[in-house]
C-alpha positions as CSV (number, residue, x, y, z in Angstrom):
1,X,21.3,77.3,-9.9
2,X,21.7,79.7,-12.9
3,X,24.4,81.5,-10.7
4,X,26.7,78.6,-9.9
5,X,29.0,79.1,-12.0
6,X,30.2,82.4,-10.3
7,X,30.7,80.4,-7.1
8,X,33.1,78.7,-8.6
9,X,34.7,81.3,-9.9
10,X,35.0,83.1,-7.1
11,X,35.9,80.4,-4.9
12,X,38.7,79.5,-7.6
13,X,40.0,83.4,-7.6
14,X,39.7,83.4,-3.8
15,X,42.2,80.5,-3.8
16,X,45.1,81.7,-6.0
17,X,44.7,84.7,-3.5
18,X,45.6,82.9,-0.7
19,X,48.2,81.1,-2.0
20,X,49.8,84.0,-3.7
21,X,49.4,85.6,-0.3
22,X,51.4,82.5,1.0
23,X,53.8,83.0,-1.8
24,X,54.8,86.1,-0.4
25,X,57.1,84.5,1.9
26,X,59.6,84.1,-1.6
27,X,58.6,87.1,-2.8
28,X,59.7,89.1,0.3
29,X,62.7,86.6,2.1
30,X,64.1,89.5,4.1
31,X,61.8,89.8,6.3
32,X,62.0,88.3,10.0
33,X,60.0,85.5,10.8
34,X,57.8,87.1,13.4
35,X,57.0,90.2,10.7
36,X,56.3,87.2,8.3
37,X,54.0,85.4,10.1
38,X,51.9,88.2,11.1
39,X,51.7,89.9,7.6
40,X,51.0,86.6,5.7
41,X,48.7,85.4,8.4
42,X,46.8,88.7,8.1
43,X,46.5,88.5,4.4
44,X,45.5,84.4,4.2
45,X,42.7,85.4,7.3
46,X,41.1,88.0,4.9
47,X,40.9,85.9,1.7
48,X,39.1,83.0,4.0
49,X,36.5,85.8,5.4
50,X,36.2,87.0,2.1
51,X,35.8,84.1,0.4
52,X,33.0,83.3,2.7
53,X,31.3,86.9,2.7
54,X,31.6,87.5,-1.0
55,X,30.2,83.8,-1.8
56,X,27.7,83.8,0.7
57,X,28.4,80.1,1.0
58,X,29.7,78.2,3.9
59,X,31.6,75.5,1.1
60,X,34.2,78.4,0.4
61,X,35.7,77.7,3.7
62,X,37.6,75.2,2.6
63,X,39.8,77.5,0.8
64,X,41.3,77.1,4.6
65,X,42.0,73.4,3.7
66,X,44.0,73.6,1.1
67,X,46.2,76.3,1.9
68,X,48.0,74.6,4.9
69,X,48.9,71.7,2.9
70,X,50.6,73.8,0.1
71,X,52.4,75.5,3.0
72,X,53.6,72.0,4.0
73,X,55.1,71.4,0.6
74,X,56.5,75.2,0.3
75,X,57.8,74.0,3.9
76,X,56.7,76.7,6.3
77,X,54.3,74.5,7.5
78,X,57.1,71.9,8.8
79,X,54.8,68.9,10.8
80,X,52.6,67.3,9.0
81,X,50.1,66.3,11.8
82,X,49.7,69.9,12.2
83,X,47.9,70.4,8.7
84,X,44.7,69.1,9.4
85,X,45.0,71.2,12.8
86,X,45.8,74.5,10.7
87,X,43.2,73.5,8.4
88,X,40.3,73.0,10.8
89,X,41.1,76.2,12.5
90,X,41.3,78.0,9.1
91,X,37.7,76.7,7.5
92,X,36.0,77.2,11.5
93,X,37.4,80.8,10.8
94,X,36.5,81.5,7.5
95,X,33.2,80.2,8.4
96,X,31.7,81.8,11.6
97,X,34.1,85.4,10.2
98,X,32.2,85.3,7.3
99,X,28.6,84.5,9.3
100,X,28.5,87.2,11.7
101,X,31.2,89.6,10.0
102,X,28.5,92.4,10.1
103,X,28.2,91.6,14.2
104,X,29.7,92.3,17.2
105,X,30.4,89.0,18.1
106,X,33.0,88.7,15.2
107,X,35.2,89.4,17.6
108,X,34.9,86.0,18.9
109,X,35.8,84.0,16.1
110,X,40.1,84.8,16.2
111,X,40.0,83.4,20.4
112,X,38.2,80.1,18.9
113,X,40.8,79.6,15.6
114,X,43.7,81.1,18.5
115,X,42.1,78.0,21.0
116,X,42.0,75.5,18.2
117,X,45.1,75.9,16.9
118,X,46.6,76.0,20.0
119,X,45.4,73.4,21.4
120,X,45.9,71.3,18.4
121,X,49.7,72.2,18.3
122,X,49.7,71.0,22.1
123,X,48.3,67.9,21.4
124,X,50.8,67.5,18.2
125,X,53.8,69.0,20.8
126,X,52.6,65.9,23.3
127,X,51.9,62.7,20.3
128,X,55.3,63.6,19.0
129,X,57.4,64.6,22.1
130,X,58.6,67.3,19.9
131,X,62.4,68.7,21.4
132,X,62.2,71.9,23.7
133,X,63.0,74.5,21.1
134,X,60.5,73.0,18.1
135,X,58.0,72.5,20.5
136,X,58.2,76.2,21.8
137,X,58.2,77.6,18.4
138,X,55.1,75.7,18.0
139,X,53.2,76.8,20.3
140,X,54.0,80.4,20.0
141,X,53.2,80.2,16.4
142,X,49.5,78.9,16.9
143,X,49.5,80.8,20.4
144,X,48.7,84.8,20.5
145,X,49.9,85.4,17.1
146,X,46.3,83.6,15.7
147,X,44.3,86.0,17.5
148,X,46.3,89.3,16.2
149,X,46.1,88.3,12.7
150,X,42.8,86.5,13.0
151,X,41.7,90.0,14.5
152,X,42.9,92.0,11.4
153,X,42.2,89.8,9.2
154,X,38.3,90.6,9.5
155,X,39.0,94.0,9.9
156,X,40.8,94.6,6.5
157,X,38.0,92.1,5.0
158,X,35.4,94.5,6.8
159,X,37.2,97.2,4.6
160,X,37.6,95.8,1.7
161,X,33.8,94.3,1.4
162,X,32.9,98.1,1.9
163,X,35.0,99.5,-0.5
164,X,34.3,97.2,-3.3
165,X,31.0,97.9,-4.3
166,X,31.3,95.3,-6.9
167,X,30.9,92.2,-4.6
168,X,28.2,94.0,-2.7
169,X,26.1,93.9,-6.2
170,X,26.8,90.9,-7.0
171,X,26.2,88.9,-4.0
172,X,24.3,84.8,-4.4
């Protein structure tokens, strides 16, 4: 108990992370949306596994909550249905990444958060008989995009874990 004050500041620095890594998308509006998605996807996957690896604590998974619903209000999240999809498939990620981020079967976890999210944005494309062209965006969005940045995502956390010998000091 004497440390639980550093959860939450870690948890609290891990979440003005990810949403400056979300900010990005003002910082950097030139870029194409594909290019976008992938680098800020990449960057948001590897705050959740860090989050979760530095904190040793499950809880700091739901740093993948609240980071769809501030891309709803920034607008590049543009259903709202699909929050709690995104959200879900973020704090699952974060979660199992930062469990067996030291294992082989790491691997595993950007397939489930690509499933989930896919699925989910199926399920939202079908309850909303979403047009054609939104729905196909859609789907490629949460489709084989998640697993590419989910994928590199917990390698650059795998990195930067090693390289900062500071968290691995300091661990819970």
């Amino acid at each position: 108990m004497e440390n639980n004050w550093r959860f939450y500041v870690y948890l609290a620095f891990f979440l003005a992370l990810g949403l400056l890594c979300q900010g990005l998308r003002f910082l950097l509006p030139m870029l194409p949306p594909p290019v976008e998605l992938f680098l800020v996807g990449t960057l948001v996957n590897t705050v959740l596994v860090m989050a979760v690896a530095v904190t040793h604590r499950p809880a700091a998974s739901v740093i993948g909550l609240v980071l769809p619903i501030t891309a709803f209000f920034q607008g590049h999240l543009a259903i709202l249905p699909m929050v709690p999809v995104v959200g879900l498939g973020n704090m699952v990620f974060a979660w199992l990444a930062g469990r067996f981020l030291e294992r082989r079967r790491v691997w595993a976890v950007p397939f489930l958060k690509g499933a989930l999210l896919y699925g989910g944005a199926l399920l939202v494309i079908r309850l909303l008989a979403l047009p054609d062209r939104a729905a196909g965006l859609l789907a490629f969005m949460m489709g084989w995009p998640q697993l590419v940045t989910g994928a590199l995502g917990i390698l650059l956390a795998r990195v930067l874990l090693r390289r900062l010998a500071f968290f691995q000091k300091n661990s819970f």
